[in-house]
N, C-alpha and C positions, 0 to 999 in steps of 0.2 A: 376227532373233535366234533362235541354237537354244533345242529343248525345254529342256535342264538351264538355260540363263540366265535363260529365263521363270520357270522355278520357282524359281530361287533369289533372283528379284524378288518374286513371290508371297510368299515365305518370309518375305524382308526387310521385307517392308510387315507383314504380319502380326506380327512379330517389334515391329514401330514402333506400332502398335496399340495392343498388349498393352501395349506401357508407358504410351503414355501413358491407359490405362485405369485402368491400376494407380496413376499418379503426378495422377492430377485433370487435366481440361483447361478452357476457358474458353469461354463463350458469348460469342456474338456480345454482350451487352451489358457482357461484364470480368469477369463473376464468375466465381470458381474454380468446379469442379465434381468432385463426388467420384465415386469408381471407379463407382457408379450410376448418374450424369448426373445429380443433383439437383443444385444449389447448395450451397456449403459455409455452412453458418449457426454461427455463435459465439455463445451465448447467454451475455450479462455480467450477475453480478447486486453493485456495487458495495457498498459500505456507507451513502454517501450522493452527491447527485448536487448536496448546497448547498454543499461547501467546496469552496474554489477545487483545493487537492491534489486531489480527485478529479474536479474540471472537466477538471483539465492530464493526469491518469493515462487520463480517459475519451478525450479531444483525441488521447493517445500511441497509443490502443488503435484510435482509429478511423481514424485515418494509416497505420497499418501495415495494418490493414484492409483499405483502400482501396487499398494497393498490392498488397495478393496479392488481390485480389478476392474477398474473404471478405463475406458481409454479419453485421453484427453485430446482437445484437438486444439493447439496452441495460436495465438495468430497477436498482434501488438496493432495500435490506433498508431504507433512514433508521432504520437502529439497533438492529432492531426483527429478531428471527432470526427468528421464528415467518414473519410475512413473506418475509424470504427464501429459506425452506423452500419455499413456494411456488412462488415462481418456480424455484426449482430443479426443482422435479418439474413444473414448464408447460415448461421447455426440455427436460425428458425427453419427456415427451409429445408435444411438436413432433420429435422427435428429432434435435436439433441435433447436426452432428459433435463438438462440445467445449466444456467451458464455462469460466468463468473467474470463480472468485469470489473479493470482498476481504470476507471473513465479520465477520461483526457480532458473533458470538462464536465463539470460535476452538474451543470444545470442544462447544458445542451443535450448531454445523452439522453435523457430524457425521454422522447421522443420513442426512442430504441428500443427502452427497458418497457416501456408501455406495448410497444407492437407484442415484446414477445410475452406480456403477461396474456393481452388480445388471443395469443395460442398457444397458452395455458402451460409455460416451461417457466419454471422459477428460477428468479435472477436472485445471485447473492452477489455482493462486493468485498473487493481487496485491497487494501490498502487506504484505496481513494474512494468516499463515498457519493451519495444521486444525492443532488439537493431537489432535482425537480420534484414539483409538487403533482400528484395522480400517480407518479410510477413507482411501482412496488417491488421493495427488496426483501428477499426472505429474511435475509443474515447479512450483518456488515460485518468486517474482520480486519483490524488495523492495530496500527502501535498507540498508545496512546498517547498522541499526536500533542495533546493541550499539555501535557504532562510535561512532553519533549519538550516543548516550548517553552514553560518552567525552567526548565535544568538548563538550556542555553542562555535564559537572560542570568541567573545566578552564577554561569560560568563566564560573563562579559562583565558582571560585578564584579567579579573575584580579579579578571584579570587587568581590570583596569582603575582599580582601589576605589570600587562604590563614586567614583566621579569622572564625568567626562560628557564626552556628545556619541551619538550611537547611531549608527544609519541600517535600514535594512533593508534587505535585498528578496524580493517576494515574489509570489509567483501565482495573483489572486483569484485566478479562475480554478485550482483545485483544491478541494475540500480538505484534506490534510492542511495544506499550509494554511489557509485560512485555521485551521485548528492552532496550527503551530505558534503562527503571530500572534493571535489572540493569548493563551498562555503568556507568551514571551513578552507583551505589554501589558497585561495583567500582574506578571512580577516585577514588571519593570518599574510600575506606578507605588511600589514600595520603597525605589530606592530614589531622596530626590536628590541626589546627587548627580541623577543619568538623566539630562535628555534626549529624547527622539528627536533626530533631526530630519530624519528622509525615509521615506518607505517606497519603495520603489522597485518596478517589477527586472525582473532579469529572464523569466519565464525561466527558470527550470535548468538555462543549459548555459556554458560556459563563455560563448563568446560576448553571447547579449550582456551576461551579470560584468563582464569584464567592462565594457560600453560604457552599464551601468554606474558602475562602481568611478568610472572616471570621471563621469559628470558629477556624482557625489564629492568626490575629490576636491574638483574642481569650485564646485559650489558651495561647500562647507571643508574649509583647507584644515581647520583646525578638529574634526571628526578623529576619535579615539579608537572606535573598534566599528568592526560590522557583524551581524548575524546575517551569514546567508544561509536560507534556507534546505538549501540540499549542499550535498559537496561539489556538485558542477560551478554551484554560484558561489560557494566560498573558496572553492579554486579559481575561479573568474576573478575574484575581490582581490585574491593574493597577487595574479598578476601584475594587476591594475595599480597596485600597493608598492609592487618591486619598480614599476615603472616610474610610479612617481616618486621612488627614492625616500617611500618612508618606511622599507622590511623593517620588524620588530618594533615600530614606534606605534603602528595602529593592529590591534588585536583583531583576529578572524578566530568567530564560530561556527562551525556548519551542524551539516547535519547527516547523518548516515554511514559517515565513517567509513568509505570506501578504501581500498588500499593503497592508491594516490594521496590519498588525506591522510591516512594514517602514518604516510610517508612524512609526509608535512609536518605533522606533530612532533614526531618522532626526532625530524629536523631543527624543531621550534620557529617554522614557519607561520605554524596555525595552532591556535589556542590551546583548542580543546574542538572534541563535534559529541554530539548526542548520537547513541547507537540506537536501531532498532534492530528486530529479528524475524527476516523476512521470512525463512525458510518455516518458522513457527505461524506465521501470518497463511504462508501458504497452504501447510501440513491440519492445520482450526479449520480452514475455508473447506476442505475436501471431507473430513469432519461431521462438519456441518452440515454438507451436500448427502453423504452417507444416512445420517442420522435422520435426515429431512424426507428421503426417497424412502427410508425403511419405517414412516409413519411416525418417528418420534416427533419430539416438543425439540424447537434451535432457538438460542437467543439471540434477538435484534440486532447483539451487537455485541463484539468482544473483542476488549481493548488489551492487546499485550504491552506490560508494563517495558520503559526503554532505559537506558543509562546514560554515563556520561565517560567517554572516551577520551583521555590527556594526557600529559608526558611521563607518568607511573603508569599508564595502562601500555605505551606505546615501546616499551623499555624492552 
Protein backbone atom coordinates (compact mmCIF):
# COMPACT_ATOMS: atom_id res chain seq x y z
CA UNK A 1 0.00 0.00 0.00
CA UNK A 2 1.56 3.51 -0.94
CA UNK A 3 2.18 6.33 1.77
CA UNK A 4 -0.91 8.62 0.64
CA UNK A 5 -3.40 5.27 0.95
CA UNK A 6 -2.13 4.64 4.48
CA UNK A 7 -2.94 8.00 5.37
CA UNK A 8 -5.94 8.22 4.06
CA UNK A 9 -7.02 4.91 5.95
CA UNK A 10 -5.51 6.65 9.20
CA UNK A 11 -7.70 9.46 8.23
CA UNK A 12 -10.67 7.34 7.60
CA UNK A 13 -10.55 5.47 10.91
CA UNK A 14 -10.13 8.54 12.73
CA UNK A 15 -12.86 10.26 10.86
CA UNK A 16 -15.13 6.71 12.22
CA UNK A 17 -13.96 7.44 15.61
CA UNK A 18 -14.94 10.78 16.17
CA UNK A 19 -18.31 9.83 15.26
CA UNK A 20 -19.04 7.29 16.96
CA UNK A 21 -17.78 9.26 19.97
CA UNK A 22 -19.79 12.02 19.26
CA UNK A 23 -23.13 9.65 18.47
CA UNK A 24 -22.71 7.18 22.01
CA UNK A 25 -21.41 3.63 21.56
CA UNK A 26 -22.32 0.38 23.50
CA UNK A 27 -20.48 -1.92 25.96
CA UNK A 28 -19.94 -5.17 25.82
CA UNK A 29 -23.08 -5.56 28.20
CA UNK A 30 -25.85 -3.36 25.59
CA UNK A 31 -25.94 -0.31 27.24
CA UNK A 32 -25.49 2.88 25.32
CA UNK A 33 -22.65 5.04 26.12
CA UNK A 34 -22.20 8.66 26.00
CA UNK A 35 -19.63 10.82 24.11
CA UNK A 36 -17.62 10.06 27.69
CA UNK A 37 -17.84 6.42 27.99
CA UNK A 38 -20.16 6.38 30.97
CA UNK A 39 -23.50 4.82 30.48
CA UNK A 40 -26.47 6.54 29.36
CA UNK A 41 -28.89 6.82 32.64
CA UNK A 42 -32.64 8.18 32.38
CA UNK A 43 -33.66 9.33 35.54
CA UNK A 44 -37.90 8.91 35.82
CA UNK A 45 -39.64 10.49 38.50
CA UNK A 46 -43.52 9.29 37.74
CA UNK A 47 -46.47 10.70 39.64
CA UNK A 48 -47.48 7.30 40.98
CA UNK A 49 -46.21 3.74 40.41
CA UNK A 50 -49.96 2.20 41.99
CA UNK A 51 -52.21 2.91 38.90
CA UNK A 52 -52.28 0.64 36.40
CA UNK A 53 -51.83 3.94 33.44
CA UNK A 54 -48.61 4.52 35.01
CA UNK A 55 -47.68 0.58 35.46
CA UNK A 56 -48.34 0.37 31.36
CA UNK A 57 -46.56 4.23 30.81
CA UNK A 58 -43.47 2.81 33.13
CA UNK A 59 -43.65 -0.99 31.00
CA UNK A 60 -43.57 1.73 27.62
CA UNK A 61 -40.58 3.68 29.09
CA UNK A 62 -38.50 0.60 30.01
CA UNK A 63 -39.12 -1.28 26.54
CA UNK A 64 -37.84 1.30 24.59
CA UNK A 65 -35.21 1.53 27.18
CA UNK A 66 -34.12 -1.62 26.88
CA UNK A 67 -33.81 -1.44 23.27
CA UNK A 68 -31.52 1.56 22.92
CA UNK A 69 -29.51 0.45 25.89
CA UNK A 70 -30.40 3.22 28.14
CA UNK A 71 -30.55 2.25 31.88
CA UNK A 72 -33.35 3.80 33.44
CA UNK A 73 -33.66 4.74 37.00
CA UNK A 74 -37.31 4.72 38.09
CA UNK A 75 -38.55 6.43 41.16
CA UNK A 76 -42.80 8.10 41.56
CA UNK A 77 -43.54 11.96 43.37
CA UNK A 78 -47.15 9.36 44.77
CA UNK A 79 -48.68 12.95 44.50
CA UNK A 80 -46.65 14.44 46.71
CA UNK A 81 -44.18 17.30 44.61
CA UNK A 82 -42.08 18.32 47.51
CA UNK A 83 -41.00 14.44 47.13
CA UNK A 84 -40.51 14.64 43.80
CA UNK A 85 -38.30 17.77 43.90
CA UNK A 86 -36.08 15.38 45.39
CA UNK A 87 -35.60 13.09 43.26
CA UNK A 88 -35.17 15.55 40.69
CA UNK A 89 -32.17 17.11 42.34
CA UNK A 90 -30.73 12.98 43.26
CA UNK A 91 -30.85 12.57 39.27
CA UNK A 92 -28.99 15.83 39.11
CA UNK A 93 -26.44 14.78 41.48
CA UNK A 94 -26.04 11.40 39.93
CA UNK A 95 -25.86 13.29 36.74
CA UNK A 96 -28.00 11.45 34.53
CA UNK A 97 -28.00 12.34 30.68
CA UNK A 98 -31.92 13.22 30.82
CA UNK A 99 -34.79 12.94 32.82
CA UNK A 100 -38.41 12.49 32.30
CA UNK A 101 -41.05 13.71 34.56
CA UNK A 102 -45.05 13.23 34.77
CA UNK A 103 -45.18 16.11 37.64
CA UNK A 104 -47.44 15.83 40.46
CA UNK A 105 -48.11 19.47 40.10
CA UNK A 106 -47.66 21.11 36.83
CA UNK A 107 -46.68 24.62 38.25
CA UNK A 108 -44.87 23.81 41.51
CA UNK A 109 -42.34 21.39 39.73
CA UNK A 110 -41.04 24.17 38.49
CA UNK A 111 -38.59 25.04 40.54
CA UNK A 112 -37.04 21.33 39.86
CA UNK A 113 -36.93 21.42 36.16
CA UNK A 114 -35.17 24.79 36.30
CA UNK A 115 -32.24 23.44 38.83
CA UNK A 116 -31.61 20.73 36.36
CA UNK A 117 -31.61 22.80 33.18
CA UNK A 118 -29.03 25.33 35.71
CA UNK A 119 -26.74 21.60 35.06
CA UNK A 120 -27.42 21.47 31.67
CA UNK A 121 -29.52 17.70 31.67
CA UNK A 122 -32.65 18.00 29.57
CA UNK A 123 -35.92 17.47 30.97
CA UNK A 124 -38.68 15.99 28.75
CA UNK A 125 -42.44 15.20 30.14
CA UNK A 126 -44.95 12.41 30.23
CA UNK A 127 -47.96 12.39 30.39
CA UNK A 128 -48.43 15.51 32.67
CA UNK A 129 -46.94 18.67 31.36
CA UNK A 130 -44.72 22.11 33.48
CA UNK A 131 -46.85 24.97 33.26
CA UNK A 132 -44.17 26.85 35.16
CA UNK A 133 -43.06 29.76 33.47
CA UNK A 134 -38.69 29.83 32.95
CA UNK A 135 -38.37 25.97 33.15
CA UNK A 136 -37.51 24.16 30.07
CA UNK A 137 -38.84 21.09 28.42
CA UNK A 138 -37.19 19.52 25.58
CA UNK A 139 -40.27 17.31 24.58
CA UNK A 140 -43.90 16.82 26.03
CA UNK A 141 -45.45 13.40 25.21
CA UNK A 142 -49.19 12.80 26.21
CA UNK A 143 -52.61 11.42 24.96
CA UNK A 144 -54.30 14.09 23.61
CA UNK A 145 -55.83 15.06 26.72
CA UNK A 146 -58.43 18.07 25.08
CA UNK A 147 -59.49 15.47 22.56
CA UNK A 148 -60.13 12.89 25.50
CA UNK A 149 -62.10 15.39 26.97
CA UNK A 150 -64.35 15.72 23.71
CA UNK A 151 -65.22 12.15 23.52
CA UNK A 152 -66.28 11.89 27.29
CA UNK A 153 -68.71 14.99 27.13
CA UNK A 154 -70.19 13.39 23.60
CA UNK A 155 -70.33 10.11 25.64
CA UNK A 156 -72.51 11.83 28.65
CA UNK A 157 -74.60 13.30 25.75
CA UNK A 158 -75.38 10.12 24.25
CA UNK A 159 -75.98 8.44 27.58
CA UNK A 160 -78.26 10.70 28.99
CA UNK A 161 -80.36 11.86 25.63
CA UNK A 162 -78.64 15.39 25.05
CA UNK A 163 -80.54 16.69 28.57
CA UNK A 164 -79.91 16.70 32.07
CA UNK A 165 -77.47 18.31 34.85
CA UNK A 166 -73.76 16.99 34.81
CA UNK A 167 -71.34 17.43 37.79
CA UNK A 168 -67.60 16.89 37.42
CA UNK A 169 -65.18 15.50 39.21
CA UNK A 170 -61.55 17.12 38.72
CA UNK A 171 -58.50 17.13 39.82
CA UNK A 172 -57.02 21.03 38.90
CA UNK A 173 -53.58 21.19 39.79
CA UNK A 174 -52.51 18.77 36.81
CA UNK A 175 -52.10 19.67 33.42
CA UNK A 176 -53.70 16.78 31.73
CA UNK A 177 -56.99 17.30 33.48
CA UNK A 178 -56.97 20.79 33.07
CA UNK A 179 -56.69 19.78 29.26
CA UNK A 180 -59.30 17.10 29.85
CA UNK A 181 -62.15 19.66 31.35
CA UNK A 182 -61.50 22.10 29.16
CA UNK A 183 -62.37 19.76 26.05
CA UNK A 184 -65.11 18.30 28.01
CA UNK A 185 -66.89 22.01 28.45
CA UNK A 186 -65.90 23.05 25.22
CA UNK A 187 -68.30 20.30 23.90
CA UNK A 188 -70.41 20.53 26.45
CA UNK A 189 -71.30 24.29 25.38
CA UNK A 190 -72.78 22.73 22.28
CA UNK A 191 -75.27 20.81 23.77
CA UNK A 192 -77.90 23.10 25.68
CA UNK A 193 -79.75 20.66 26.89
CA UNK A 194 -76.65 19.86 29.49
CA UNK A 195 -75.85 21.87 32.34
CA UNK A 196 -72.85 22.04 34.43
CA UNK A 197 -73.75 22.05 37.77
CA UNK A 198 -70.53 21.39 39.92
CA UNK A 199 -66.95 21.10 39.15
CA UNK A 200 -65.22 19.86 41.93
CA UNK A 201 -62.04 18.38 42.82
CA UNK A 202 -61.71 14.67 44.09
CA UNK A 203 -57.65 14.91 43.46
CA UNK A 204 -57.14 12.02 41.50
CA UNK A 205 -57.92 9.25 43.84
CA UNK A 206 -60.86 7.19 45.11
CA UNK A 207 -61.87 7.92 48.43
CA UNK A 208 -61.83 11.83 48.21
CA UNK A 209 -63.99 11.58 44.45
CA UNK A 210 -66.14 9.29 46.56
CA UNK A 211 -66.59 12.42 49.44
CA UNK A 212 -66.90 14.37 46.52
CA UNK A 213 -69.37 12.95 44.71
CA UNK A 214 -71.66 12.81 47.85
CA UNK A 215 -71.87 16.26 48.51
CA UNK A 216 -72.58 16.65 44.86
CA UNK A 217 -75.34 14.25 45.51
CA UNK A 218 -76.44 15.83 48.14
CA UNK A 219 -76.44 19.36 46.81
CA UNK A 220 -77.87 18.81 43.36
CA UNK A 221 -80.28 15.58 44.08
CA UNK A 222 -81.51 15.76 40.69
CA UNK A 223 -77.74 15.57 38.84
CA UNK A 224 -77.83 12.97 35.70
CA UNK A 225 -74.43 11.88 35.06
CA UNK A 226 -70.69 12.62 36.25
CA UNK A 227 -67.49 12.83 34.32
CA UNK A 228 -64.74 11.74 36.50
CA UNK A 229 -61.71 12.39 35.45
CA UNK A 230 -59.58 9.32 35.76
CA UNK A 231 -61.10 5.90 36.89
CA UNK A 232 -60.20 6.25 40.59
CA UNK A 233 -62.81 9.18 40.52
CA UNK A 234 -65.23 7.52 38.51
CA UNK A 235 -65.05 4.63 40.55
CA UNK A 236 -65.30 6.86 43.60
CA UNK A 237 -68.57 8.44 41.89
CA UNK A 238 -69.97 4.94 41.44
CA UNK A 239 -69.68 4.26 44.94
CA UNK A 240 -71.12 7.13 46.11
CA UNK A 241 -74.07 6.42 43.43
CA UNK A 242 -74.77 2.75 44.87
CA UNK A 243 -74.86 4.41 48.20
CA UNK A 244 -77.23 6.80 47.62
CA UNK A 245 -79.60 4.21 45.78
CA UNK A 246 -79.47 5.76 42.42
CA UNK A 247 -77.15 2.60 40.42
CA UNK A 248 -78.28 3.02 36.69
CA UNK A 249 -80.33 6.27 37.17
CA UNK A 250 -76.99 8.68 37.07
CA UNK A 251 -74.53 7.80 34.17
CA UNK A 252 -70.54 7.57 35.06
CA UNK A 253 -67.69 8.59 32.62
CA UNK A 254 -64.31 8.22 33.36
CA UNK A 255 -61.28 8.11 32.15
CA UNK A 256 -58.53 5.54 31.32
CA UNK A 257 -60.08 2.48 31.41
CA UNK A 258 -58.43 0.48 33.96
CA UNK A 259 -59.49 -3.12 34.41
CA UNK A 260 -61.75 -2.31 37.43
CA UNK A 261 -63.68 0.18 35.01
CA UNK A 262 -63.73 -1.99 32.35
CA UNK A 263 -65.27 -4.30 34.78
CA UNK A 264 -67.84 -1.89 35.38
CA UNK A 265 -68.86 -1.22 31.88
CA UNK A 266 -68.86 -4.46 31.09
CA UNK A 267 -71.39 -4.79 34.21
CA UNK A 268 -73.26 -1.53 33.13
CA UNK A 269 -72.12 0.07 35.97
CA UNK A 270 -70.17 2.80 34.23
CA UNK A 271 -71.03 4.37 31.02
CA UNK A 272 -68.51 4.39 28.92
CA UNK A 273 -64.33 5.74 29.95
CA UNK A 274 -62.06 7.38 27.35
CA UNK A 275 -58.93 5.11 26.74
CA UNK A 276 -55.54 6.34 26.32
CA UNK A 277 -52.12 4.45 25.49
CA UNK A 278 -49.55 4.75 27.94
CA UNK A 279 -47.13 2.15 27.02
CA UNK A 280 -47.00 4.31 23.46
CA UNK A 281 -46.69 7.58 25.60
CA UNK A 282 -43.89 5.97 27.20
CA UNK A 283 -42.19 3.97 24.24
CA UNK A 284 -42.38 8.46 22.08
CA UNK A 285 -40.75 9.69 25.44
CA UNK A 286 -37.51 7.45 25.32
CA UNK A 287 -37.68 8.18 21.38
CA UNK A 288 -37.41 11.25 21.90
CA UNK A 289 -34.65 11.10 24.46
CA UNK A 290 -32.75 8.79 21.93
CA UNK A 291 -33.09 11.09 19.06
CA UNK A 292 -32.30 14.22 21.29
CA UNK A 293 -28.86 12.69 22.84
CA UNK A 294 -27.94 11.45 19.15
CA UNK A 295 -28.05 15.49 17.80
CA UNK A 296 -31.31 15.05 16.09
CA UNK A 297 -34.45 17.79 15.78
CA UNK A 298 -37.72 16.29 18.73
CA UNK A 299 -40.96 17.91 18.66
CA UNK A 300 -42.38 20.23 21.54
CA UNK A 301 -44.97 18.03 21.82
CA UNK A 302 -46.66 14.91 20.77
CA UNK A 303 -50.13 14.22 21.31
CA UNK A 304 -51.20 10.50 21.02
CA UNK A 305 -54.55 10.27 19.66
CA UNK A 306 -57.25 8.46 22.49
CA UNK A 307 -60.64 6.58 22.09
CA UNK A 308 -63.60 5.74 23.52
CA UNK A 309 -64.09 2.47 25.73
CA UNK A 310 -68.23 1.07 26.14
CA UNK A 311 -70.28 -1.79 26.42
CA UNK A 312 -69.45 -3.21 22.57
CA UNK A 313 -65.88 -2.57 23.31
CA UNK A 314 -66.09 -4.28 26.93
CA UNK A 315 -68.11 -7.59 25.42
Amino acid sequence: MSRSAQWGVIVLSIGLLTLGLACGQADNDGKAKSSDGSHVKIGVSLLTRTHPFYQDLEEGLKAAADSAGFELLVTAGEFDVAKQKDQVQDFIVQKVNAIVVSPCDSKSIGTAIQAANEAGIPVFTADIACLAEGAKVISHCASDNYEGGKLAAQAVAEAIGNSGKVAIIDHPEVESVIQRVKGFEDEMAAHEGIEIVAKLTGHGVKDQAFRTAEDVLQAHPDVTAFFGINDDSALGVLAAVEKAGKAGKVKIIGFDAVPEARKAIKEGKIYADVIQQPKLIGQTTIESIKTYLSGGEVSPTVLIPCGLFGQAEAQ
